[in-house]
LUMNUMAR-906654 format. One record per residue (C-alpha): residue number from 1; z negated, x, y. Coordinates in steps of 0.2 Angstrom, whole numbers. Last residue first. Layout:
N
<node num="NUM" c3="Z" c1="X" c2="Y"/>
...
This chain:
244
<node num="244" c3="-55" c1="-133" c2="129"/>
<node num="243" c3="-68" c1="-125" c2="118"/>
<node num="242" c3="-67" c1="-137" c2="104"/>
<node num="241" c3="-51" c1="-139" c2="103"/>
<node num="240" c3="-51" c1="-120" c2="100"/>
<node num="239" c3="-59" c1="-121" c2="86"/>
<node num="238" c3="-70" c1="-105" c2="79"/>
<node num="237" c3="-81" c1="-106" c2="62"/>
<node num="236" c3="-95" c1="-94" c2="56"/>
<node num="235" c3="-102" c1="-94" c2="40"/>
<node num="234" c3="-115" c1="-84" c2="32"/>
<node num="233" c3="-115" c1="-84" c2="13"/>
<node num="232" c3="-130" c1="-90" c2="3"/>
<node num="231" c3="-129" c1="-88" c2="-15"/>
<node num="230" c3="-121" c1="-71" c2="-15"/>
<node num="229" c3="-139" c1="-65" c2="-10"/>
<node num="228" c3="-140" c1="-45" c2="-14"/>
<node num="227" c3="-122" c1="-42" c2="-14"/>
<node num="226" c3="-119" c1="-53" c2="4"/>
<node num="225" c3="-107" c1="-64" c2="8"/>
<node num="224" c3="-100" c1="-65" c2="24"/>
<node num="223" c3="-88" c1="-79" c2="29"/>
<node num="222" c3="-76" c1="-83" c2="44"/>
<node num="221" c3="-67" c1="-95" c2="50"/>
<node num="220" c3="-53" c1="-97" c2="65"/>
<node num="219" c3="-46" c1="-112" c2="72"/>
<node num="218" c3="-30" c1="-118" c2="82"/>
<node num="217" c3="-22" c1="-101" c2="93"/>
<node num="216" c3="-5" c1="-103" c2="97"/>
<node num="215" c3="-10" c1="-99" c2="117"/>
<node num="214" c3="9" c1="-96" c2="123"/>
<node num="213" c3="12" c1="-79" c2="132"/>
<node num="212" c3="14" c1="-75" c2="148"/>
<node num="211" c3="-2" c1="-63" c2="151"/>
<node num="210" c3="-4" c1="-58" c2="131"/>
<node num="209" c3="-9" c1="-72" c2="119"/>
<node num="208" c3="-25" c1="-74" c2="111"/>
<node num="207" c3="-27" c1="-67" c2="92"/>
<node num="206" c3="-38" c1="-51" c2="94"/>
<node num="205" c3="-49" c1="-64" c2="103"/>
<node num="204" c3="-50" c1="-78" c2="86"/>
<node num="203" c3="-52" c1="-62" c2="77"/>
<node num="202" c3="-67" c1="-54" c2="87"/>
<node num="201" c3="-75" c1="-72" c2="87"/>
<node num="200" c3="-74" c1="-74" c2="69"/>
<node num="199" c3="-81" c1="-56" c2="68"/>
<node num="198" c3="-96" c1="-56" c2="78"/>
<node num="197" c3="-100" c1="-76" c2="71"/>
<node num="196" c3="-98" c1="-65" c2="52"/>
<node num="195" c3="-111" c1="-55" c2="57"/>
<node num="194" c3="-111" c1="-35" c2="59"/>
<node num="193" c3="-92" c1="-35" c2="66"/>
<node num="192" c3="-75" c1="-30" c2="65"/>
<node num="191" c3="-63" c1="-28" c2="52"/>
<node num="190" c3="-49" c1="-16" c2="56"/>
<node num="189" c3="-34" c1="-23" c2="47"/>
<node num="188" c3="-21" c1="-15" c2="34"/>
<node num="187" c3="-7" c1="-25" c2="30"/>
<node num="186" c3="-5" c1="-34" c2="11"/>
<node num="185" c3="11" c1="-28" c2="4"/>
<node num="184" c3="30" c1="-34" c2="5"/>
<node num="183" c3="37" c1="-50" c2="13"/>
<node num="182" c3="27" c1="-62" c2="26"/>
<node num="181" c3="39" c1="-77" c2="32"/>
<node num="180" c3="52" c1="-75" c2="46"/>
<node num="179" c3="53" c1="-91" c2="57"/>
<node num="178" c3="71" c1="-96" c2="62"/>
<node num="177" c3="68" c1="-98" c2="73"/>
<node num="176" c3="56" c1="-81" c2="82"/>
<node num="175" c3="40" c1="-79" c2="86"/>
<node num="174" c3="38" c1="-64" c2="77"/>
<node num="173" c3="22" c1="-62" c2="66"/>
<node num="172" c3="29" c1="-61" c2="47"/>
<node num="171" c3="25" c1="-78" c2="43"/>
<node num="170" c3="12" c1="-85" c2="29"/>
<node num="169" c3="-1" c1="-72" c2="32"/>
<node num="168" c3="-8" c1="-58" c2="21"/>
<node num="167" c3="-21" c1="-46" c2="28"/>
<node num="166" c3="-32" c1="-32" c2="21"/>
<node num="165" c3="-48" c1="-28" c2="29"/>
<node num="164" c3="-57" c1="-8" c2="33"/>
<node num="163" c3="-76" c1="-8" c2="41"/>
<node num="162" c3="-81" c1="-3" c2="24"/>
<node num="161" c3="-69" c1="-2" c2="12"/>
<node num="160" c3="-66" c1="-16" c2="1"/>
<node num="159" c3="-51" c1="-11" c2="-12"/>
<node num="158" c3="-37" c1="-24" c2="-12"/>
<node num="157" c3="-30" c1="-29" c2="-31"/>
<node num="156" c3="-12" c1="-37" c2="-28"/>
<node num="155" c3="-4" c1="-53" c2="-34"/>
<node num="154" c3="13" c1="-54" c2="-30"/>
<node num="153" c3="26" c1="-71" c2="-36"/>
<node num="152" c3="42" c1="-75" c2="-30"/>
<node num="151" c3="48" c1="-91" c2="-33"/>
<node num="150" c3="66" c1="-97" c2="-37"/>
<node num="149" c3="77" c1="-104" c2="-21"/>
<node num="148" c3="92" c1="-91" c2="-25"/>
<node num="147" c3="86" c1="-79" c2="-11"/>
<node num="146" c3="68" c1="-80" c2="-18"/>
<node num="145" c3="53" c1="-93" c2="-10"/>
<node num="144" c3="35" c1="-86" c2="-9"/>
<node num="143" c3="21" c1="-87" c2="-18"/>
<node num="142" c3="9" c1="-72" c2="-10"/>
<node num="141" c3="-7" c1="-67" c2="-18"/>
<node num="140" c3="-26" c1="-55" c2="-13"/>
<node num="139" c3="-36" c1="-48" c2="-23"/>
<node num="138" c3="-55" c1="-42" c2="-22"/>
<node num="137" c3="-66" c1="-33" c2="-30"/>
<node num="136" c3="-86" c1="-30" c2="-34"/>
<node num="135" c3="-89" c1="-46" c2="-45"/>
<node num="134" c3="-76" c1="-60" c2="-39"/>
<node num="133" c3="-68" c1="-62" c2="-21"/>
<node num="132" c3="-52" c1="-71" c2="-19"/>
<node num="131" c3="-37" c1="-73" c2="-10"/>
<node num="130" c3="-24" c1="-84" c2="-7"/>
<node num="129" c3="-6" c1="-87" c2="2"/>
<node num="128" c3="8" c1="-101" c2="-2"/>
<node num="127" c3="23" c1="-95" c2="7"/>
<node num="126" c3="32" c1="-108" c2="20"/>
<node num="125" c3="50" c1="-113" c2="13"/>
<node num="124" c3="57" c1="-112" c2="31"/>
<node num="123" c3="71" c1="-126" c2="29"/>
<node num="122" c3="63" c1="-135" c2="21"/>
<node num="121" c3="44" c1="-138" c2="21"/>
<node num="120" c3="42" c1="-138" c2="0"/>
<node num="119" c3="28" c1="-125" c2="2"/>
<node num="118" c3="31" c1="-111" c2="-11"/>
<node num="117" c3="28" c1="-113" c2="-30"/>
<node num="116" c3="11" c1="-114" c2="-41"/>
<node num="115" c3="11" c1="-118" c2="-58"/>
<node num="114" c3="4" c1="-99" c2="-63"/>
<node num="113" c3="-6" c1="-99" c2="-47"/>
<node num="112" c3="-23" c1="-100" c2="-54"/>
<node num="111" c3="-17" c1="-87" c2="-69"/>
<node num="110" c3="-12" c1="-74" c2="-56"/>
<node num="109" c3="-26" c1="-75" c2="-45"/>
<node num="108" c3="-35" c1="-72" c2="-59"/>
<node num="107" c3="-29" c1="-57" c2="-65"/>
<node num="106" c3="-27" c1="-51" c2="-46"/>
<node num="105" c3="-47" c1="-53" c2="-45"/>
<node num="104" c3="-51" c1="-45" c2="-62"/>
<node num="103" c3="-63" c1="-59" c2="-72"/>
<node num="102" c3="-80" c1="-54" c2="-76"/>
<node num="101" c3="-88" c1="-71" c2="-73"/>
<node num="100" c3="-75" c1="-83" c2="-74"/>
<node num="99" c3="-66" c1="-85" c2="-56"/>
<node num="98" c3="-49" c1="-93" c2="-61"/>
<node num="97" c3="-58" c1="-111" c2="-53"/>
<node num="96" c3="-60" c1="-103" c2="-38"/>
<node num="95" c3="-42" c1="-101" c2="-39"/>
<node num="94" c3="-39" c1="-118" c2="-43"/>
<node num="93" c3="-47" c1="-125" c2="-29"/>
<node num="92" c3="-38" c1="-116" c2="-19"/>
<node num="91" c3="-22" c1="-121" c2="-21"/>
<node num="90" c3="-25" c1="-136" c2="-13"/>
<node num="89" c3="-17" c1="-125" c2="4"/>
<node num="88" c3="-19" c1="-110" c2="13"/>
<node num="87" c3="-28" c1="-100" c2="1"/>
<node num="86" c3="-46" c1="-92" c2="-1"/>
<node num="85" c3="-57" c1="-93" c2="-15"/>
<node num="84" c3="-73" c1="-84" c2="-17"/>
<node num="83" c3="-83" c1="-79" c2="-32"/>
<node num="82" c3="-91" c1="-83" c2="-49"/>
<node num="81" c3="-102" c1="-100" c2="-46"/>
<node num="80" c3="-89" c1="-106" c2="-34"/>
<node num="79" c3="-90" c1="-105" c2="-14"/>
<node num="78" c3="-75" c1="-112" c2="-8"/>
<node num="77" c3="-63" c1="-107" c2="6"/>
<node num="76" c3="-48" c1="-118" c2="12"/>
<node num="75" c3="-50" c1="-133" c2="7"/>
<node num="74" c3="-35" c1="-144" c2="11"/>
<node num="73" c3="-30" c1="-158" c2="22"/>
<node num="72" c3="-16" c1="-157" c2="32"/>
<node num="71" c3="-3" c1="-149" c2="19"/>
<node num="70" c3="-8" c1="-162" c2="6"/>
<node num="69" c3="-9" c1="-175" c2="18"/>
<node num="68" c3="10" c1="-173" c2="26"/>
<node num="67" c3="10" c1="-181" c2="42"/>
<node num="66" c3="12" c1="-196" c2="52"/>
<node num="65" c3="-7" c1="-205" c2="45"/>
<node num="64" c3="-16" c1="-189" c2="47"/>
<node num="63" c3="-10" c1="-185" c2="63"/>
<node num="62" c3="-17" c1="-202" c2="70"/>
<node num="61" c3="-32" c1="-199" c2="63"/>
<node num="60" c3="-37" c1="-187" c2="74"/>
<node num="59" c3="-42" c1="-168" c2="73"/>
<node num="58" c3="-34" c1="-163" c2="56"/>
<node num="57" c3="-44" c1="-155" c2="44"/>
<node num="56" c3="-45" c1="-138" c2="33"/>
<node num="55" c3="-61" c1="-136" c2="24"/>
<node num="54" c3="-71" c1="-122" c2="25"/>
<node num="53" c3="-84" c1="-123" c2="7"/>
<node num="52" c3="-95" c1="-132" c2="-4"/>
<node num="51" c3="-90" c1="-150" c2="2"/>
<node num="50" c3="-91" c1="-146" c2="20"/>
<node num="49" c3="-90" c1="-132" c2="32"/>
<node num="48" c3="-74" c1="-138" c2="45"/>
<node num="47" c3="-59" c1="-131" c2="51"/>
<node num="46" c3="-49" c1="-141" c2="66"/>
<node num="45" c3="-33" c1="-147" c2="67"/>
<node num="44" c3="-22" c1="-154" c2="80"/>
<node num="43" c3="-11" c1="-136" c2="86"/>
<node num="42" c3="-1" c1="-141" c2="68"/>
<node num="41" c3="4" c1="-158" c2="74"/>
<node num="40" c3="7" c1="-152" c2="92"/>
<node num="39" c3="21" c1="-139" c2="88"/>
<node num="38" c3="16" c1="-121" c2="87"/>
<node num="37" c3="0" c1="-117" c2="75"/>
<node num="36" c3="-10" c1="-100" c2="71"/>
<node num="35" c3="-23" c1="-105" c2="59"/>
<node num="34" c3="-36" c1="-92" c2="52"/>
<node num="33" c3="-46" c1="-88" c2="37"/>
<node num="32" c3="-56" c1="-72" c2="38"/>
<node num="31" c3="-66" c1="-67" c2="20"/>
<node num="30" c3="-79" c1="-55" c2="19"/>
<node num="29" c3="-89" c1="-44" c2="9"/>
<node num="28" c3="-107" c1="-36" c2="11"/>
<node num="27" c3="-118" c1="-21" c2="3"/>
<node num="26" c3="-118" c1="-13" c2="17"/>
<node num="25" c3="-112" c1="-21" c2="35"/>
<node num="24" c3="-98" c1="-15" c2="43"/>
<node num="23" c3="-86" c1="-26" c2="37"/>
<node num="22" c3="-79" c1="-25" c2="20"/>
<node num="21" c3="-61" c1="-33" c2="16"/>
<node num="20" c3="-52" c1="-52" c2="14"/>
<node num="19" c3="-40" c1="-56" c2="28"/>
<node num="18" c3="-31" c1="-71" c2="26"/>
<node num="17" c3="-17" c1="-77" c2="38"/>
<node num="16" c3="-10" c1="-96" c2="44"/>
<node num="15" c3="6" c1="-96" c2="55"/>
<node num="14" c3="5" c1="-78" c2="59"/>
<node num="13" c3="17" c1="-80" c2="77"/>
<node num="12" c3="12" c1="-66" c2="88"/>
<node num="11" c3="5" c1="-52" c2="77"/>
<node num="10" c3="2" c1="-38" c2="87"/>
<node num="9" c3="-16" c1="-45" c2="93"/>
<node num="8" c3="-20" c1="-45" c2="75"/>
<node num="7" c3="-17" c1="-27" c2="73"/>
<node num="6" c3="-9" c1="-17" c2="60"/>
<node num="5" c3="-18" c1="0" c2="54"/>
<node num="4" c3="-8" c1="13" c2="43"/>
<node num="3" c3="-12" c1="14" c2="26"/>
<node num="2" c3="2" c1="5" c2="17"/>
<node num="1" c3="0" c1="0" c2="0"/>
């Protein structure tokens, strides 16, 4: 994988991104989730903590009712007895479900996503992301749509190295139509931040726009878990709607 350092303020058009890694906090793991959004339906949602994890959700009702529900309402993190899932749609439950005790996080990942393909938004075919941590380790997948319409499938074993993240995201980072989706290796992040509110909030300001720029910003989570207490993760969650 690539060792150099990419930046979240480099990235103007994510769409939605993971980043899983070690902040700088001993004994600690972490998960960033965060939503990027460009037209009004996908600037109205918000994350929230319920149900045994993050959930994704729009802010009105009347969203809800006009748009797809599967790609509206999802869980995006969840605490299971074994680890934790991450993904960018319903996917994620079965990833948390993969997490047997003593299973290798890109072996899991790869059995939870065995039925899985891309998301069906013609004409830009949006990649299914996920991520997980289970045991010491952490892994990282892309589901993303080949040349002849068949799905490509990378699953990828992240190290967590203090102070160090690795990022997925579901577009490549230009603003651009039509929209380039994430290819290749997971990117290597700084992760900052003692507390996962320290590092939601350094996220969700690593990913305002510059000067004249458009604010594309919708929600950022974050979670900590910690070695000693994987029972009790601290989460922190950012929406914008909230703050405007």
């Amino acid at each position: 994988m690539d060792d150099s350092i990419t930046r979240l303020s480099s990235l103007e058009y994510p769409g939605r991104l993971i980043v899983i890694g070690a902040p700088r906090r001993a004994g600690t793991a972490a998960i960033v989730y965060a939503i990027t959004g460009r037209s009004p339906s996908s600037q109205a949602r918000k994350l929230v903590s319920r149900d045994g994890g993050v959930w994704v959700q729009p802010t009105d009702e009347e969203t809800l009712r006009k748009g797809n529900v599967d790609l509206l309402v999802y869980p995006a993190i969840l605490f299971g007895p074994a680890g934790l899932a991450v993904s960018n749609g319903k996917q994620t439950a079965d990833v948390r479900d993969a997490l047997l005790p003593g299973a290798a996080p890109a072996a899991a990942l790869a059995r939870a996503l065995a039925a899985w393909d891309f998301e069906p938004d013609a004409p830009i075919f949006t990649p299914r992301i996920s991520g997980c941590l289970a045991g010491d380790g952490a892994g990282l997948g892309v589901v993303r749509r080949g040349p002849s319409g068949e799905s490509l499938k990378s699953y990828f074993a992240v190290p967590l190295r203090e102070g160090e993240g690795w990022l997925v995201s579901t577009y490549a980072g230009p603003n651009a139509d039509p929209l380039p989706v994430f290819t290749g290796e997971p990117r290597r992040v700084s992760l900052e931040g003692r507390t996962a509110a320290e590092t939601a909030e350094s996220a969700y300001r690593d990913l305002a726009p510059g000067p004249s720029g458009r604010d594309l910003r919708v929600a950022v989570a974050c979670v900590f878990v910690s070695a000693a207490d994987p029972g009790r993760p601290d989460v922190h969650i950012v929406n914008r709607h909230e703050r405007t």
